[in-house]
N, CA, C and O atoms as a MOPAC input file, in Angstrom:
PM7 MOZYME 1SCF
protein

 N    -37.96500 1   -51.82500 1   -33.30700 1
 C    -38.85100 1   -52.30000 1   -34.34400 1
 C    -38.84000 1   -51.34600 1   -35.53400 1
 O    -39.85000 1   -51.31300 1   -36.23700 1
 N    -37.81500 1   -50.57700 1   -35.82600 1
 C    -37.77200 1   -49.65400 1   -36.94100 1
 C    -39.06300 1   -49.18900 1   -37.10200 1
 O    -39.70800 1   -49.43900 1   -38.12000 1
 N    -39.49000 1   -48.54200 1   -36.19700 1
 C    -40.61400 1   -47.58200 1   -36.61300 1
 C    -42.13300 1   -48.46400 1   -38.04200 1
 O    -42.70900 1   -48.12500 1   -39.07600 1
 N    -42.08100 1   -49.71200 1   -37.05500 1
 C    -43.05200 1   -50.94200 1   -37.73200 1
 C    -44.40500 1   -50.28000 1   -36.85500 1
 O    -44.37300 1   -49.81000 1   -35.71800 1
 N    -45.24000 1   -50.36900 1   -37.50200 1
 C    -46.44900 1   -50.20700 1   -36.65900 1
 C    -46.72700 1   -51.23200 1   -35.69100 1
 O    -46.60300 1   -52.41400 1   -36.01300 1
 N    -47.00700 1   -50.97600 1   -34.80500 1
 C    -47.68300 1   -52.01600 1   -33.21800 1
 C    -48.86600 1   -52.25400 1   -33.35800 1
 O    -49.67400 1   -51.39300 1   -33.70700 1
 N    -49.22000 1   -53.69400 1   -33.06300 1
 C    -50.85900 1   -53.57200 1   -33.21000 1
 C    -51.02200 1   -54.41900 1   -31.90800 1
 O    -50.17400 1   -55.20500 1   -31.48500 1
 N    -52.55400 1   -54.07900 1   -31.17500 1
 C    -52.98700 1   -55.31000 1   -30.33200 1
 C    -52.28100 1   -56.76300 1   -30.32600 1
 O    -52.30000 1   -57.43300 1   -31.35900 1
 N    -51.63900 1   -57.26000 1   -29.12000 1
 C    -51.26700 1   -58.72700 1   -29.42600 1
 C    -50.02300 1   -58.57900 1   -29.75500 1
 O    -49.26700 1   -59.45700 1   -29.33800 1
 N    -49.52700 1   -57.65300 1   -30.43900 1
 C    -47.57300 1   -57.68900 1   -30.75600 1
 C    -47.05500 1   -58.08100 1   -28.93900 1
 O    -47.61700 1   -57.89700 1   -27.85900 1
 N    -45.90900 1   -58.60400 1   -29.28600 1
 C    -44.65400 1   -58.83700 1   -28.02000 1
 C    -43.47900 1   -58.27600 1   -28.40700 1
 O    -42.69500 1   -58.67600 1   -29.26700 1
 N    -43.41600 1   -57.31400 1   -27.70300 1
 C    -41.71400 1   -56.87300 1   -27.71100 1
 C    -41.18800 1   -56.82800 1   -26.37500 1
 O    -41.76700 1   -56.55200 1   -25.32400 1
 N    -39.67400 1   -57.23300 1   -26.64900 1
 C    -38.62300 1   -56.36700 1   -25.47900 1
 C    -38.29200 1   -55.06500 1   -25.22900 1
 O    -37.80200 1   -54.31500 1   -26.07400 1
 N    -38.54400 1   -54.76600 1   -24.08200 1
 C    -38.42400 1   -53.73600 1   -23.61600 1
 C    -37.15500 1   -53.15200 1   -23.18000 1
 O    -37.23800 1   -53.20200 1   -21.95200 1
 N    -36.14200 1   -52.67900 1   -23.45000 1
 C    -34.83700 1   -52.93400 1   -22.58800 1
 C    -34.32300 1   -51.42700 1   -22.67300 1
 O    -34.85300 1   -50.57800 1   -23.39000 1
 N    -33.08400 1   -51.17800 1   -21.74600 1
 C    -32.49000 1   -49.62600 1   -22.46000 1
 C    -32.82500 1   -48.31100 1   -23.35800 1
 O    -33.08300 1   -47.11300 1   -23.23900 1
 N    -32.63200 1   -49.43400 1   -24.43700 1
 C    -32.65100 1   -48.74100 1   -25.59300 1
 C    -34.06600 1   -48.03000 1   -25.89500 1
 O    -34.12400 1   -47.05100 1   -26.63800 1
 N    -35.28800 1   -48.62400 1   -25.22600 1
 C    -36.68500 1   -48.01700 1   -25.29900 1
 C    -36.78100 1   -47.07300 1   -24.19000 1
 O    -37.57300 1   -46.15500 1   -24.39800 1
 N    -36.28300 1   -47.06300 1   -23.26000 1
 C    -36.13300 1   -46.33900 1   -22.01900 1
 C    -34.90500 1   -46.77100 1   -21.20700 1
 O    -34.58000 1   -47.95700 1   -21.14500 1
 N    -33.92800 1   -45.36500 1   -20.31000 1
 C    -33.39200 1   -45.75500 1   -19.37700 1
 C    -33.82500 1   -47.10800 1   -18.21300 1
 O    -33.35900 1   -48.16500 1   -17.79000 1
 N    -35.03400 1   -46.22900 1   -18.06900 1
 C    -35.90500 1   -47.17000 1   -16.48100 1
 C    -36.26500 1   -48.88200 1   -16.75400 1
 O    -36.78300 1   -49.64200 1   -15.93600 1
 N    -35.78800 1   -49.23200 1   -18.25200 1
 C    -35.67600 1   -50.61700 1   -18.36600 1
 C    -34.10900 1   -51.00600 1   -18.60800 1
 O    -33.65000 1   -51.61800 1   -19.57200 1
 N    -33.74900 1   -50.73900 1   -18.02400 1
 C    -32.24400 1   -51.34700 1   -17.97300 1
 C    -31.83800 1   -52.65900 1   -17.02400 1
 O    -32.38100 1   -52.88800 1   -15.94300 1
 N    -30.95600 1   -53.34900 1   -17.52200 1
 C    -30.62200 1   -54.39200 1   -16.59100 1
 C    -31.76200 1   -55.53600 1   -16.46600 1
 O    -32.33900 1   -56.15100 1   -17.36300 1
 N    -31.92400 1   -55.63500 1   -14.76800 1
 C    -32.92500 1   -56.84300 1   -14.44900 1
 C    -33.92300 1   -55.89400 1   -14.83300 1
 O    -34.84600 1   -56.67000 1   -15.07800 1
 N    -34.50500 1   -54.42300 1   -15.11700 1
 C    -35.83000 1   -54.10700 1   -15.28300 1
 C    -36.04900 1   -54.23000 1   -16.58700 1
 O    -37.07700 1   -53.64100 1   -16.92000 1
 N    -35.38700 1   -54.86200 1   -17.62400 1
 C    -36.21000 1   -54.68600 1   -18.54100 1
 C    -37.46200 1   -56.38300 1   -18.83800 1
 O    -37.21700 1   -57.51000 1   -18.40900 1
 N    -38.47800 1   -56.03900 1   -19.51700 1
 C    -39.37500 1   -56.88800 1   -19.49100 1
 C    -40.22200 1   -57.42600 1   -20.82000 1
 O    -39.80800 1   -56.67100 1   -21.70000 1
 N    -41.20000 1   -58.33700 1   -21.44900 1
 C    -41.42200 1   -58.53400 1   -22.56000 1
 C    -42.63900 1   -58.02600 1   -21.87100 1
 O    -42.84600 1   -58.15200 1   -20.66400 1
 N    -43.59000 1   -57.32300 1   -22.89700 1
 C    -43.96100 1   -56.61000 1   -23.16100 1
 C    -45.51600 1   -57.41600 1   -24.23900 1
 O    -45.44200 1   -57.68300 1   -25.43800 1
 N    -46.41000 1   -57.57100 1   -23.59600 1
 C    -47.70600 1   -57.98200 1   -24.96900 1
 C    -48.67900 1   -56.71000 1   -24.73300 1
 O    -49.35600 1   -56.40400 1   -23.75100 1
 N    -48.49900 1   -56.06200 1   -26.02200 1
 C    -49.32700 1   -54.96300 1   -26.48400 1
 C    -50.89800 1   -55.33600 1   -26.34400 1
 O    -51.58500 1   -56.31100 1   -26.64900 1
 N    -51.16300 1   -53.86500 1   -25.62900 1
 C    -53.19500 1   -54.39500 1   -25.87100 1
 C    -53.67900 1   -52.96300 1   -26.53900 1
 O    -54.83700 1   -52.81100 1   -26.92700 1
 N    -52.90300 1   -52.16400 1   -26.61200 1
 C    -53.24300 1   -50.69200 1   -26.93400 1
 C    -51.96100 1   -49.54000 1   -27.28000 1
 O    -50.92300 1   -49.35900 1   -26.64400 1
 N    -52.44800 1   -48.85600 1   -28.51200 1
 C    -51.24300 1   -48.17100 1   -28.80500 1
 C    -51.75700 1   -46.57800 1   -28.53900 1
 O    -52.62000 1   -46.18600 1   -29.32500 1
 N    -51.34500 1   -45.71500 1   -27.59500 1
 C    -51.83800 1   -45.09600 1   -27.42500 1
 C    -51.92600 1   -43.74000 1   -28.93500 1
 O    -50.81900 1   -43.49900 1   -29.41600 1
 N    -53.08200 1   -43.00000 1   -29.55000 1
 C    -53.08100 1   -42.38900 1   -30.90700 1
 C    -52.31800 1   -40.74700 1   -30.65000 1
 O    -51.76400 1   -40.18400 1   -31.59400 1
 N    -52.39300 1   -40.07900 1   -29.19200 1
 C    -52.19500 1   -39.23700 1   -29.09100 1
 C    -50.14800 1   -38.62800 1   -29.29300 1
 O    -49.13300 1   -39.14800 1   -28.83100 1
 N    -50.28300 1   -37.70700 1   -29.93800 1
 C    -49.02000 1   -37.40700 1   -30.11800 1
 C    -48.38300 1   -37.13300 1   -29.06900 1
 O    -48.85000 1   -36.51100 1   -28.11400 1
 N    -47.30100 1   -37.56000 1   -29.15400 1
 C    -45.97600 1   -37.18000 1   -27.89900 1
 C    -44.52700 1   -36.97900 1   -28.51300 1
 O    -44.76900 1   -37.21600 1   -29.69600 1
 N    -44.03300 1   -36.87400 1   -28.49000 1
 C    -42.58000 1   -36.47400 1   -28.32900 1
 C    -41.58600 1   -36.94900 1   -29.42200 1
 O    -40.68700 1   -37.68800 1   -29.02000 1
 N    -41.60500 1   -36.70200 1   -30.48000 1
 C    -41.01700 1   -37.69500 1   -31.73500 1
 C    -40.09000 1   -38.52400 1   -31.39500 1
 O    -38.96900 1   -38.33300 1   -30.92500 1
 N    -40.78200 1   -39.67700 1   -31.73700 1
 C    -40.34300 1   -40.75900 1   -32.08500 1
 C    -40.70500 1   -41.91400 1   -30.34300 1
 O    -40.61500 1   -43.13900 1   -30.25800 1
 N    -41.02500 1   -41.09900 1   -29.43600 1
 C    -41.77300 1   -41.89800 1   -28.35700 1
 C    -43.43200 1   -42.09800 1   -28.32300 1
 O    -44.25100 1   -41.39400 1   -28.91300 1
 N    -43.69900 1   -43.23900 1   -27.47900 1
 C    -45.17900 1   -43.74400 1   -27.59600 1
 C    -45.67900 1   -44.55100 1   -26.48300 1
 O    -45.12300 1   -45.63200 1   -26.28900 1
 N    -46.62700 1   -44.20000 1   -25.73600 1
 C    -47.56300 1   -44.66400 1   -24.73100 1
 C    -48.06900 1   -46.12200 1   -25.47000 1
 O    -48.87300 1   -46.10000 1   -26.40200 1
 N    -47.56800 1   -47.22200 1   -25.00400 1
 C    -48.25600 1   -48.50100 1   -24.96700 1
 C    -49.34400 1   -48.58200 1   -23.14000 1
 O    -49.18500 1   -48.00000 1   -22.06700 1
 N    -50.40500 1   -49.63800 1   -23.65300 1
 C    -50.90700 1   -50.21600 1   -22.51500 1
 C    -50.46900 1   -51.86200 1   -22.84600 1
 O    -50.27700 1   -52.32200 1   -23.97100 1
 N    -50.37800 1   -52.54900 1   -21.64300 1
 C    -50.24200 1   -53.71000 1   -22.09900 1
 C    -49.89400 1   -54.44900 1   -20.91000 1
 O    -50.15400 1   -54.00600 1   -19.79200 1
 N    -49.09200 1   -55.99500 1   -21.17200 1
 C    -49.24700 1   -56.61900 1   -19.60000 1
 C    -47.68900 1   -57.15100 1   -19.92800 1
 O    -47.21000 1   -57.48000 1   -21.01400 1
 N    -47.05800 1   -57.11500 1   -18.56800 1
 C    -45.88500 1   -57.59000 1   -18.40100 1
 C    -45.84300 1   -59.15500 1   -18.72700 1
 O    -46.75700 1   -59.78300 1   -18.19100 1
 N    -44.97600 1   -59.88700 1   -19.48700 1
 C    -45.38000 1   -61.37800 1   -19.51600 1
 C    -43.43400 1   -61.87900 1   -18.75300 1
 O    -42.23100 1   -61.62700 1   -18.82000 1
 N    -44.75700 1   -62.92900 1   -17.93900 1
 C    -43.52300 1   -64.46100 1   -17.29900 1
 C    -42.71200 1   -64.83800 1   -18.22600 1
 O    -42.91600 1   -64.56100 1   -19.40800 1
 N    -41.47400 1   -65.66000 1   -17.72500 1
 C    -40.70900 1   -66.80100 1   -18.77800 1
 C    -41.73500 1   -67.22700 1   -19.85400 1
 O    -41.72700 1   -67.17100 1   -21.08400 1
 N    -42.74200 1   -67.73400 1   -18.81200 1
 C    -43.72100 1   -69.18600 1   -19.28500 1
 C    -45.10900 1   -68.31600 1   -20.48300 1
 O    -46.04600 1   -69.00700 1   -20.88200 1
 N    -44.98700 1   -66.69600 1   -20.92200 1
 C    -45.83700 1   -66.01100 1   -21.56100 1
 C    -46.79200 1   -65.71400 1   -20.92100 1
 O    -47.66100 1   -65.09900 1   -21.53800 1
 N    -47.03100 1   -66.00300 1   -19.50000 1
 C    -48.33600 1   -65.49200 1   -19.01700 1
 C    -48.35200 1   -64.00600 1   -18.52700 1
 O    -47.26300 1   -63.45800 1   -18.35500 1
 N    -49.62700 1   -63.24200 1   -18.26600 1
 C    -49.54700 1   -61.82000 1   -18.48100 1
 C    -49.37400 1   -62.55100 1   -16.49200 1
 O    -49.71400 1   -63.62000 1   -15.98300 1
 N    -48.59700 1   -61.12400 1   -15.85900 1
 C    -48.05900 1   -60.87400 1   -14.73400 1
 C    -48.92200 1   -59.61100 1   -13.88300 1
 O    -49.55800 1   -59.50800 1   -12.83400 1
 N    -48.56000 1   -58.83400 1   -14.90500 1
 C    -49.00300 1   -57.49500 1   -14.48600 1
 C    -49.51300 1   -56.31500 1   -15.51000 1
 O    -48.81000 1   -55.96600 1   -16.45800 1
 N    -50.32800 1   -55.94300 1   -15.33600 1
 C    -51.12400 1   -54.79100 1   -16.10000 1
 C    -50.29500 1   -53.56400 1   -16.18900 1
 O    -50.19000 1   -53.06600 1   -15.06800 1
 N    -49.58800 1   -52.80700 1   -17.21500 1
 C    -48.82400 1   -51.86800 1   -17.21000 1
 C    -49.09500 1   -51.05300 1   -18.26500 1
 O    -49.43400 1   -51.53100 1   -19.34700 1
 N    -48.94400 1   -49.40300 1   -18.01400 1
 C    -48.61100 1   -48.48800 1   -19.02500 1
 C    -47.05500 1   -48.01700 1   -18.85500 1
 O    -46.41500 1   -47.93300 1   -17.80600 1
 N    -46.60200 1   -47.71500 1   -20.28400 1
 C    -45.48800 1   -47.40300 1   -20.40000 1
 C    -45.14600 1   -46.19800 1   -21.70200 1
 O    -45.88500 1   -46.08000 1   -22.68000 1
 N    -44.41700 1   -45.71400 1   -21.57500 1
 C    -43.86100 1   -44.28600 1   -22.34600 1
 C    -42.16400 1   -44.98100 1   -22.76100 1
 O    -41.23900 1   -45.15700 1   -21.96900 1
 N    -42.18800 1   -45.26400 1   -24.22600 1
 C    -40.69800 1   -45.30800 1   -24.82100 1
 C    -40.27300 1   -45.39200 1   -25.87700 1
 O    -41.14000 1   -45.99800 1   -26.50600 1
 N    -39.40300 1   -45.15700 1   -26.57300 1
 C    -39.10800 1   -45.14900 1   -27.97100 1
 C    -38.96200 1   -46.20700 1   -28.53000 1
 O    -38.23200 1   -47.17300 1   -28.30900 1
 N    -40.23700 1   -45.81900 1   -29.82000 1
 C    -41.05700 1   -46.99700 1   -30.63900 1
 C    -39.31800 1   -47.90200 1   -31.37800 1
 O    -39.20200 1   -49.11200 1   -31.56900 1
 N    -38.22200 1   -46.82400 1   -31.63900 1
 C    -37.27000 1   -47.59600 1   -32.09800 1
 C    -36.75200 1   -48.32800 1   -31.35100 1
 O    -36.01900 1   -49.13800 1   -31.91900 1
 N    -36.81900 1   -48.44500 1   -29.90800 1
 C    -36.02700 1   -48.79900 1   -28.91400 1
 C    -36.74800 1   -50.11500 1   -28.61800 1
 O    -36.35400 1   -50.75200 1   -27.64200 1
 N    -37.65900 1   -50.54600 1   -29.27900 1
 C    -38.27700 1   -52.05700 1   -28.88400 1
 C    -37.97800 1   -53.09300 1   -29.32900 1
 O    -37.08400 1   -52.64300 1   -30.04700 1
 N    -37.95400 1   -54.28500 1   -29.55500 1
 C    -37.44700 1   -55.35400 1   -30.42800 1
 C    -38.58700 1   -56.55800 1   -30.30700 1
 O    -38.98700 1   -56.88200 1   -29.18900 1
 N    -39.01200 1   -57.10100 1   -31.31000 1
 C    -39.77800 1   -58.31300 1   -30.79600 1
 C    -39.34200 1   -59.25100 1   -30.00600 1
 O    -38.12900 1   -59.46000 1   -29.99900 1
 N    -39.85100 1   -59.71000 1   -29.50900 1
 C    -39.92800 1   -61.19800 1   -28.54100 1
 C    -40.66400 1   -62.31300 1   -29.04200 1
 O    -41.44300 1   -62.23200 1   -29.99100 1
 N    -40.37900 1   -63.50300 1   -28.31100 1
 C    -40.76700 1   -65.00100 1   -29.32400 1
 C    -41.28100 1   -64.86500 1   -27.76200 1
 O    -40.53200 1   -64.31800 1   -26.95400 1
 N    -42.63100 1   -65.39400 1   -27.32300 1
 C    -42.93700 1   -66.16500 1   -25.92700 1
 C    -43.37300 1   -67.54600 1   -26.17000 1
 O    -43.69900 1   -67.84600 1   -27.31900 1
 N    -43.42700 1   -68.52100 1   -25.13100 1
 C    -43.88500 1   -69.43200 1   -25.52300 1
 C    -45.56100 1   -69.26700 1   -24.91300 1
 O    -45.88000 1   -68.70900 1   -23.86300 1
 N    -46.58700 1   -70.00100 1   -26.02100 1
 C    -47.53000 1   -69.81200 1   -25.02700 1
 C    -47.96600 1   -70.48700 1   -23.46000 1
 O    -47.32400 1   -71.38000 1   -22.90700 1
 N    -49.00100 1   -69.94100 1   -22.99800 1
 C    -49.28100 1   -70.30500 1   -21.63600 1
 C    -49.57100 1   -71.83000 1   -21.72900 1
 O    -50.20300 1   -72.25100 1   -22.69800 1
 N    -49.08300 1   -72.76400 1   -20.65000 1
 C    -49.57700 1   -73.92000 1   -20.79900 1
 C    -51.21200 1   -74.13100 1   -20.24400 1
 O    -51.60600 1   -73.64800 1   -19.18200 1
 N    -51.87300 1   -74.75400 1   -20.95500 1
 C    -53.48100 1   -75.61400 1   -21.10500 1
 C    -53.18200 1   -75.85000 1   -20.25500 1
 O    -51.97100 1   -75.79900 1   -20.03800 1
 N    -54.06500 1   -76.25200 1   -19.24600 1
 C    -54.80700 1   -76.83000 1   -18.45600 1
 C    -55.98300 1   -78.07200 1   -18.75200 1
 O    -57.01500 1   -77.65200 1   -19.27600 1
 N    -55.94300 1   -79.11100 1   -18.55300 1
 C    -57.10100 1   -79.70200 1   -19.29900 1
 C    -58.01300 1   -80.43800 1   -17.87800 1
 O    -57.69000 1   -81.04400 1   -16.85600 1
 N    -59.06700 1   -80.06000 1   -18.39600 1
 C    -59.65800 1   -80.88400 1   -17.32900 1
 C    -60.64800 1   -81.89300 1   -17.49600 1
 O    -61.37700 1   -81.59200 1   -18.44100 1
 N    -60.97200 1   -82.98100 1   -16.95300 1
 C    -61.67700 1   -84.45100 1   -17.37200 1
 C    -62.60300 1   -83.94200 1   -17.31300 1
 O    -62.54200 1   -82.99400 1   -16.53000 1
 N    -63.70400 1   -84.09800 1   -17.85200 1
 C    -65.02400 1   -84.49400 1   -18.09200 1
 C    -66.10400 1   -85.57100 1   -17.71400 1
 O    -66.52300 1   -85.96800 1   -18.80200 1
 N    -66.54000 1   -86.01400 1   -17.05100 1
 C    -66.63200 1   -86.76700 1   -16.75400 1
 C    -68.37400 1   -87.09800 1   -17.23400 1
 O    -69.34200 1   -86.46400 1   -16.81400 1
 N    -68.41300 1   -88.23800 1   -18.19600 1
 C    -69.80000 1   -88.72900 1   -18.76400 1
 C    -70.50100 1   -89.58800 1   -17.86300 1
 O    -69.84900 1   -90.34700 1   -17.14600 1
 N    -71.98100 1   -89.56000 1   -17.79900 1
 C    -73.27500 1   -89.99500 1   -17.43000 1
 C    -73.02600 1   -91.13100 1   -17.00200 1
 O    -73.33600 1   -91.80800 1   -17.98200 1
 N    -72.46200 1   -92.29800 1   -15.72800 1
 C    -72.70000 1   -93.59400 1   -15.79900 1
 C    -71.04900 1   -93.81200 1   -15.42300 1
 O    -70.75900 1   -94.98600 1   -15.19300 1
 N    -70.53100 1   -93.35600 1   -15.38100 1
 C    -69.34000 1   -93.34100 1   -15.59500 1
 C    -68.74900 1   -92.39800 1   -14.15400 1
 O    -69.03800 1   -91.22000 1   -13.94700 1
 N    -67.63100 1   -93.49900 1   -13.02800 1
 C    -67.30700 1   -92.99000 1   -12.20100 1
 C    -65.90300 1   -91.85000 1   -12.08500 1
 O    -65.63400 1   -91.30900 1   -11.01200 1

């Protein structure tokens, strides 16, 4: 993400290039809930955030440590609605 600021709610890919330990099948998309403010290691950065499914839904609750250049956005689709009937007064 060329050193773009992250805010709450961003999605990026996680892959290699942000860390070794996402390589291959480990790397994952990524929806930001927190950027951590404390300094670390130029040009790396503590996200909190939740692992997301194919389908955009959060999976798993995760912190992670990796270089802010090493991320890329992601497109998810959102979670599918659920709708549920209602059902009015008189009416079976």
């Amino acid at each position: 993400m060329d050193q773009v600021m992250l805010h709450p709610g961003d999605v990026v890919r996680v892959g290699p290039e942000a860390s070794v330990q996402f390589s291959g099948e480990r790397a994952l998309t990524f929806r930001v809930i927190r950027v951590d403010p404390r300094v670390t290691y130029d040009g790396w950065i503590w996200l909190d955030g939740y692992v997301l499914g194919p389908a955009g839904n959060a999976l798993q609750r995760r912190r992670i440590f990796v270089r802010h250049a090493g991320l890329h956005p992601a497109a998810v689709s959102p979670p599918p609605v659920t709708r549920t009937e209602s059902r009015t007064a008189g009416r079976p």
